[in-house]
C-alpha positions as a printed Julia matrix, in Angstrom:
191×3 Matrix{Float64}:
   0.0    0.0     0.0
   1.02   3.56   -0.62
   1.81   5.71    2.43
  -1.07   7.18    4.13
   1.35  10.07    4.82
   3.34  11.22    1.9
   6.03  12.93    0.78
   6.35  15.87   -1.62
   7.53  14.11   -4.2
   5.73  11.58   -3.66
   2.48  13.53   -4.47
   3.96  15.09   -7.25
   4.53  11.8    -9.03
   0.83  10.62   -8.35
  -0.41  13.48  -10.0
   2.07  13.52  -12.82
   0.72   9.67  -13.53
  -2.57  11.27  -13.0
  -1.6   13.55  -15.85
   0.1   11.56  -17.71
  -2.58   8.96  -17.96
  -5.34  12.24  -19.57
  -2.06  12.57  -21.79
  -2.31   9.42  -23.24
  -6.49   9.48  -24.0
  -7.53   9.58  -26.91
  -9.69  12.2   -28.44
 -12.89  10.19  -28.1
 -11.86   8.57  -24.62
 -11.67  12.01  -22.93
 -15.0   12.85  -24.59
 -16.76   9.74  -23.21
 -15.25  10.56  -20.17
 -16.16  14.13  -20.23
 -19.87  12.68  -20.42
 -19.61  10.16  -17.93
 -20.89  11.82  -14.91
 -23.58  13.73  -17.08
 -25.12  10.43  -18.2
 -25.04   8.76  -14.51
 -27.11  12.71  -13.69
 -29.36  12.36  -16.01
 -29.81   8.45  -15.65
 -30.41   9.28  -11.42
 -32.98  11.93  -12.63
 -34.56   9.16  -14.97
 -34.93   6.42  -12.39
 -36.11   8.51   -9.69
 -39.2   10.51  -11.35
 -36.69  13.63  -11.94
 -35.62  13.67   -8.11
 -31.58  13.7    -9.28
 -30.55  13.81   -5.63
 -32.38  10.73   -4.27
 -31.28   8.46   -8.05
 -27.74   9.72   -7.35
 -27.81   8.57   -3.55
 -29.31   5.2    -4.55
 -26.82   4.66   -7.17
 -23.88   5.4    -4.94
 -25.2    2.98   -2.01
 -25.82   0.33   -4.13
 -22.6    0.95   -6.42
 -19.95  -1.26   -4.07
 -17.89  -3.51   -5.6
 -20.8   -3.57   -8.81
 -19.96  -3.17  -12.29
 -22.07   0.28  -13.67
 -24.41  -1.85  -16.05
 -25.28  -3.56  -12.7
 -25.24  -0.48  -10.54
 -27.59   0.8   -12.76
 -29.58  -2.46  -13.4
 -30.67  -2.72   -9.01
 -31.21   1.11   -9.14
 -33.73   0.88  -11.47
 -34.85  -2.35  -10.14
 -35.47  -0.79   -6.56
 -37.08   2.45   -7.22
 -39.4    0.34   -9.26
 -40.04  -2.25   -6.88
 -39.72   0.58   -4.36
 -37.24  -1.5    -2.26
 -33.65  -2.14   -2.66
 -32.52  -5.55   -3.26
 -29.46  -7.45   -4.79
 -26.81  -6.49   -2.68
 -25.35  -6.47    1.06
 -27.19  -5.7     3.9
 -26.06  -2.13    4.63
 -26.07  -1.53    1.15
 -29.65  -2.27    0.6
 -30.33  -0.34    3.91
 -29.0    3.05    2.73
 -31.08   2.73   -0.64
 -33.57   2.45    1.46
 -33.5    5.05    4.03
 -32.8    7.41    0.68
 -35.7    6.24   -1.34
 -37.87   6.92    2.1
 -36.36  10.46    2.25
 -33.26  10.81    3.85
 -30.84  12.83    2.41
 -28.03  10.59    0.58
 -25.22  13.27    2.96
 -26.84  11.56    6.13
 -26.65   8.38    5.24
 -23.68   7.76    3.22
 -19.91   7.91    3.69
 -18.88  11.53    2.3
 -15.72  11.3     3.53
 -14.74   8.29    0.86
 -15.61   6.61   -2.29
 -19.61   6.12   -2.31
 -20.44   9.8    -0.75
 -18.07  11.21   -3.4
 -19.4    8.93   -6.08
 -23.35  10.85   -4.66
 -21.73  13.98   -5.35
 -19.92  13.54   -8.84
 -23.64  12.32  -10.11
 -25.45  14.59   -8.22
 -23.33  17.77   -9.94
 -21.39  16.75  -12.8
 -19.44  20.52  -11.93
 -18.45  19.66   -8.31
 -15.57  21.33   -7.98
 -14.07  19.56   -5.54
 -15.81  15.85   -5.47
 -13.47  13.4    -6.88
 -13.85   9.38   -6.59
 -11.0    7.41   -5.87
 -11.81   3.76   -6.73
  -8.81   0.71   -7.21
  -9.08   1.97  -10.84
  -8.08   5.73   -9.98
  -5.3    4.49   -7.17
  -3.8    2.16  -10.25
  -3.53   5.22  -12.21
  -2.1    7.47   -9.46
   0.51   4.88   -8.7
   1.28   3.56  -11.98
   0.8   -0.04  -10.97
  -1.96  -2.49  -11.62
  -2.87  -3.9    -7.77
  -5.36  -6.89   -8.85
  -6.78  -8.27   -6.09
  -4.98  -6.61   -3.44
  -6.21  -4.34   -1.18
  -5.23  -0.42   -1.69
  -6.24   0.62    1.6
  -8.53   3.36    0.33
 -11.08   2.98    3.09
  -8.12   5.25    5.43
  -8.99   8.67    5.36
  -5.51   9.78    4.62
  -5.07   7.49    1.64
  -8.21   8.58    0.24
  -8.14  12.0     0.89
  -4.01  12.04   -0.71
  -4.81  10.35   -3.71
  -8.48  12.77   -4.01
  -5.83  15.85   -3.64
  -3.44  14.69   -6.22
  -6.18  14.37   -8.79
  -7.69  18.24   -7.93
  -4.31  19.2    -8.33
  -3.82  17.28  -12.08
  -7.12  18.84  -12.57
  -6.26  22.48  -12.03
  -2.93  22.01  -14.08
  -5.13  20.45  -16.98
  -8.07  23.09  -16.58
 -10.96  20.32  -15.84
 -13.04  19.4   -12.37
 -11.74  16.38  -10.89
 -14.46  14.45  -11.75
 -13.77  14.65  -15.42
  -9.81  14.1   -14.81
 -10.84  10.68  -12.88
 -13.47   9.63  -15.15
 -11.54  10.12  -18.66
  -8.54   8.31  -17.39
 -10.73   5.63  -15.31
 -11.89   5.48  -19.21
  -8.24   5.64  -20.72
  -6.82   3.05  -17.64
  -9.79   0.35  -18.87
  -9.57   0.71  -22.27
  -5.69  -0.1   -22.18
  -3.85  -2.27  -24.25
C-alpha cells in the first residue's frame, strides 16, 4: 500500500501519472469521459421521477464492488419495486432510508468513495468531489494492484490520492471528476 502520509515528491509523481494517464487518452476517450458523470445525472434523474438527488444517492449505495451496467440495473430495479434488493445488507439499507427520504449526505460515507461517487452524479461541476476507486489508485501509482487491497477505506489514503487528482485537474483546466473519469476510461480501455 502507498503511504497514508506522503512525501512531496511523492504527491507530485501521483499526479504527474494522474496527468500523464489524460495525456495518453484519446480524443474520443476524454470525450466519453467528459460525459460520464452527465449520463449517470441524467440516468439518477430518470430512475427517480426527476428527483436527481435521491437516483444519485441510490446509485452510490448500491454501487460497491458492482460493475455500472449492474449499478444501474438494481437502481432501477429498486425504485421500481420501491425496495432495494441485490446487494449487502447495509447496502440495501441506505437505498432504502434514501428512497424513504433521507438525504443521501446523512446516510452515506462523504468522507470516501460512495459519498463522493453521490456527489460527482449529483453535480457533474463539483468542484471539488473526486472518486477514488482501485481503478483511480492504479492510475495514481502507476501499478496495476489486482486483487490486493489499496487501503482506500483510510482517510488519509483517500483524501491524498483525491488531492493529487484536484491538483492534475487544475494544471489540466478540468473538475476532478472529469480528470478521474476520462482516465478511469483511458486506464480500462488499455492495451
Amino acid at each position: 500500500m502507498i503511504p497514508v502520509k506522503s512525501t512531496e515528491e511523492q504527491r507530485a509523481a501521483y499526479t504527474q501519472a494522474i496527468m500523464d494517464k489524460w495525456k495518453s487518452a484519446t480524443p474520443d476517450q476524454k470525450r466519453r469521459g467528459r460525459e460520464w458523470y452527465v449520463m449517470a445525472h441524467e440516468f439518477a434523474a430518470e430512475i427517480a421521477a426527476g428527483d436527481t438527488g435521491k437516483g444519485a444517492g441510490v446509485l452510490a449505495a448500491l454501487s460497491a464492488n458492482k460493475s455500472w451496467a449492474e449499478n444501474c440495473r438494481l437502481a432501477r430495479k429498486a425504485f421500481a419495486e420501491g425496495a432495494a434488493s441485490g446487494h449487502v445488507r447495509d447496502a440495501v439499507t441506505k437505498a432504502n432510508r434514501i428512497m424513504a427520504g433521507a438525504h443521501p449526505s446523512e446516510v452515506l460515507p462523504m468522507h470516501i468513495k460512495t459519498g463522493c461517487f453521490y456527489l460527482c452524479i449529483a453535480d457533474p461541476e463539483n468542484p471539488d468531489a473526486v472518486v477514488i476507486d482501485r481503478h483511480a489508485h492504479d492510475i495514481a501509482v502507476r501499478k496495476i494492484y489486482g486483487q490486493r487491497d489499496r487501503g482506500l477505506g483510510a482517510i488519509g489514503r483517500y483524501n491524498l490520492l483525491a488531492h493529487c487528482y484536484r491538483a492534475a485537474a487544475q494544471k489540466i483546466g478540468e473538475v476532478p471528476s472529469k480528470v478521474q473519469a476520462v482516465t478511469w476510461v483511458a486506464h480500462i480501455e488499455r492495451k
